[in-house]
N, C-alpha and C positions, 0 to 999 in steps of 0.2 A: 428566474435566472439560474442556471447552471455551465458550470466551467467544460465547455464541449472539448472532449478529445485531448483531456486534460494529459493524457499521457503522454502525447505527442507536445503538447503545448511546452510542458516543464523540460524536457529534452532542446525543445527549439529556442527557450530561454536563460532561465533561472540556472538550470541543472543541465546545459548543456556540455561543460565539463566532464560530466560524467558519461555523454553517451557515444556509441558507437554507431556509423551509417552505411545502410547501404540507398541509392537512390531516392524513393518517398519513405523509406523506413528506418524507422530509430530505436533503438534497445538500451537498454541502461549496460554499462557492463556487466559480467555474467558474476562476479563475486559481490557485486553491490543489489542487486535485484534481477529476478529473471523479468520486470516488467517491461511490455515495447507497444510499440505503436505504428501507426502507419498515416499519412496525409489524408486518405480514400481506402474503405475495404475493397477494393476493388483488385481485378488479376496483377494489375504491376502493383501494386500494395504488397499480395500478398508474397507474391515472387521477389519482390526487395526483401522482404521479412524472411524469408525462407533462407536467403544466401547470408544473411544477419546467423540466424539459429545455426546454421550449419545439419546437415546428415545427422539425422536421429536425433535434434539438436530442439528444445521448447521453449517457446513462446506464452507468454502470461497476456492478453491483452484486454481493455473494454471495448465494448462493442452497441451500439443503440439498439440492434433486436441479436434475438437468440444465433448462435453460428449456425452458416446451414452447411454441410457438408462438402465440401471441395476436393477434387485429386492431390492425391502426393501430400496431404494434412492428415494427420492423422489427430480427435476428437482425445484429450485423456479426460478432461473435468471441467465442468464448468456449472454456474447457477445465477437466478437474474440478481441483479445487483442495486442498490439505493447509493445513488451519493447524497449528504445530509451537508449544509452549509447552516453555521453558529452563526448570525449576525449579531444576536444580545445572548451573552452568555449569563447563565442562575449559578453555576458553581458547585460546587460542592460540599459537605460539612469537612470540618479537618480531621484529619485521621489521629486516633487514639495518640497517648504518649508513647506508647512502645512500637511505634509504627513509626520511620523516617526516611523521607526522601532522598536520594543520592541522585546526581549525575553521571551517567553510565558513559564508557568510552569504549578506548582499544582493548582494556584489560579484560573488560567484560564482556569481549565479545563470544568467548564458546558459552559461557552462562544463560547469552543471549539466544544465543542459537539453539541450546538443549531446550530454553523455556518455550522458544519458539515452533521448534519440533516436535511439543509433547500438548501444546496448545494449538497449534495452527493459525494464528491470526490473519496469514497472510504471505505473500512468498518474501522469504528474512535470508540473506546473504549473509559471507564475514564482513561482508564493507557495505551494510546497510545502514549500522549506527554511523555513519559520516556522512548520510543525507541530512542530520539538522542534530536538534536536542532531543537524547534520550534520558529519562527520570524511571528507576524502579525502587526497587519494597527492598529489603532483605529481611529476613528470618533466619535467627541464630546464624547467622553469616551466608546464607542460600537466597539466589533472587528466586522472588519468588513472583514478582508482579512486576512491571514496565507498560511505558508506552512511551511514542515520539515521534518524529516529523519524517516527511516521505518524501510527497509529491509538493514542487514548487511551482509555483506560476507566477508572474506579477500582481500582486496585491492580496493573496493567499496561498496555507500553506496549511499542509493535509496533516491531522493527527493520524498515526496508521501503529499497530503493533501494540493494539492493547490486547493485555492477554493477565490474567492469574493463573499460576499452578491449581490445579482441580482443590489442592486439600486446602486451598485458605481461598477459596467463594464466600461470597458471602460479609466481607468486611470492609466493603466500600473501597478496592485498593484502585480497582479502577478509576472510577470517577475522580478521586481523588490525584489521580496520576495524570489524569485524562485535565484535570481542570487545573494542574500548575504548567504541561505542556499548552494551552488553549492561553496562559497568562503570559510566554514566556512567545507566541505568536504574538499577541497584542498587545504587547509593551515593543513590537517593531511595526504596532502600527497595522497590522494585516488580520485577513479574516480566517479564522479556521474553517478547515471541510474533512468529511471525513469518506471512506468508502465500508459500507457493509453489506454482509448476503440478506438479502430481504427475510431471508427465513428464520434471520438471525432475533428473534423476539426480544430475549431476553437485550442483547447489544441493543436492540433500538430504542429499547422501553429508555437503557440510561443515556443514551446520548440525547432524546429525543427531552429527560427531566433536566438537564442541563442548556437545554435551550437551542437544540439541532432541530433544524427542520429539512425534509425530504426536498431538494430542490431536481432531482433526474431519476429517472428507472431507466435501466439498462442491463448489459449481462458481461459477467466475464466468461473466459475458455483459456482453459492452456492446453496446446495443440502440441505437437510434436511434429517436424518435418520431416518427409522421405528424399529417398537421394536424388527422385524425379523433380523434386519441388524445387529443389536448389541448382536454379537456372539462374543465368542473366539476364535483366530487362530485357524485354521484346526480343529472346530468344525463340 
């Protein structure tokens, strides 16, 4: 089992509050995630998606095989992709005494955003921590660790934005952040999933002691649109 075109799913359900459309194509808005989606990759797919991004405008999306080159896209980054589904989670050990969980919000969101741009988890907006629960670390008053919720569908809901600052690897921040957001899912009942780059070892080794298993291979790309691309349907 794996949740197909999840991106598009939670835009058409859960979290369609949050998106913006054009024809078969749906985008989260641009301060909350750059991620979007489309019905079909196919040319009106991609030309709904194109008039979404706007002129020079990018695209975060998943895809079942690698992107193959198209006019008026332009290629910035992309790599294959695992999504992992928790059915029976193992957990985590608790984190030291001097280590303590917060619930992160609006106040926290430039902290959010520096930890996130210095770590890369994933594409992180100002208005990303208002897709679910986020939980981080601090140190001497600095976050330094986080993770929390993304992507919604009916009956699951995606752990996304784990990340530590480089200088405190190594102390379980993840896992541990990772397995109160994975408690705070299943205490509504619903399954965690998560999305990682296959290359990512080290990330798989911990999601995978916690009780994730590979349920899809696939590939992300964030593209970039030309001014040719951003047509009307069956223009």
């Amino acid at each position: 089992m794996h949740l197909k075109n999840v991106i598009w799913q939670a835009l058409n359900t859960r979290q369609s509050h949050f998106a913006e459309s054009s024809g078969s194509a749906r985008r989260f808005m641009r301060e909350v995630t750059s991620l979007c989606a489309f019905a079909e990759p196919n040319d009106d797919g991609y030309a709904d998606l194109a008039s979404l991004a706007g002129v020079n405008g990018t695209a975060a999306i998943f895809l079942d095989r690698p992107y193959a080159p198209r006019a008026a896209w332009e290629y910035i980054v992309g790599a294959p992709l695992l999504q992992m589904i928790c059915d029976n989670g193992h957990g985590s050990p608790p984190l030291g005494s001097s280590a303590k969980m917060l619930e992160l919000g609006d106040k926290d969101s430039p902290e959010m955003l520096e930890l996130t741009a210095l770590t890369k988890p994933g594409p992180f907006g100002p208005r990303t921590h208002e897709l679910g629960y986020y939980a981080g670390i601090r140190d001497n008053g600095k976050l330094v660790a986080m993770a929390g919720e993304r992507l919604k569908v009916p009956g699951f809901t995606e752990v996304s934005a784990v990340c530590t600052h480089p200088d405190h690897l190594g102390k379980g921040y993840a896992a541990a952040l990772m397995t109160e957001v994975m408690r705070a899912i299943r205490d509504r009942g619903e399954t965690p999933f998560l999305h990682v780059r296959a290359d990512n070892a080290r990330a798989i080794a911990i999601y995978e002691r916690l009780g994730f298993r590979t349920a899809w291979e696939g590939h992300f790309a964030v593209l970039r649109s030309a001014a040719s691309a951003c047509r009307s349907r069956g223009s």
